[in-house]
C-alpha positions in Angstrom: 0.0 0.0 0.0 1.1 3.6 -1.1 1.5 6.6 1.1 -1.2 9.1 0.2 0.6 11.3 -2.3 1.9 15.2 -1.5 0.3 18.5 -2.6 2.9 19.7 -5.9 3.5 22.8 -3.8 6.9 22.0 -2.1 5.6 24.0 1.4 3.0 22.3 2.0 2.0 18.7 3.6 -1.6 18.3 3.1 -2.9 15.4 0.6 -4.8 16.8 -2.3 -8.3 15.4 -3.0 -7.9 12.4 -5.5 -6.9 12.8 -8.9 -6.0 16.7 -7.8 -2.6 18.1 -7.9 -2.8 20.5 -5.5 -4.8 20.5 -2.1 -6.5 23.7 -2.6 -6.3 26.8 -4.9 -3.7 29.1 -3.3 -1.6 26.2 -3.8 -2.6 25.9 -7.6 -2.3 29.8 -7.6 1.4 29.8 -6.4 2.8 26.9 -8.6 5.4 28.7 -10.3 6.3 30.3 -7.3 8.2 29.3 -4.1 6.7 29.6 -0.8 8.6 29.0 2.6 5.2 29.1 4.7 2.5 27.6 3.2 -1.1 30.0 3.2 -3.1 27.0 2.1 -5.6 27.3 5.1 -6.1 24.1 6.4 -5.4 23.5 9.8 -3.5 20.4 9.6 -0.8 21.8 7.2 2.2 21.2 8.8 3.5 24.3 6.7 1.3 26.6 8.1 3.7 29.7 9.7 
């Protein structure tokens, strides 16, 4: 069995809703971008600043 795959943005540790690349769309918005704290919202981000 797999581990549940990454959001693509490199800051952030939440797992994106199947089939989805990223977990929410401040993540899609900053894809060409690098973040050091992630703004994705969730709570459980562990890249939350």
């Amino acid at each position: 069995m797999s581990a549940p795959k990454k959001c693509a943005n490199a800051a952030c540790s939440c797992v994106p809703p199947e089939k989805a690349k990223y977990c929410s769309a401040h993540c899609e918005g900053v894809a060409n971008k690098t973040e050091i704290v992630c703004h994705c919202g969730h709570d459980n981000c562990s890249g939350n600043g």
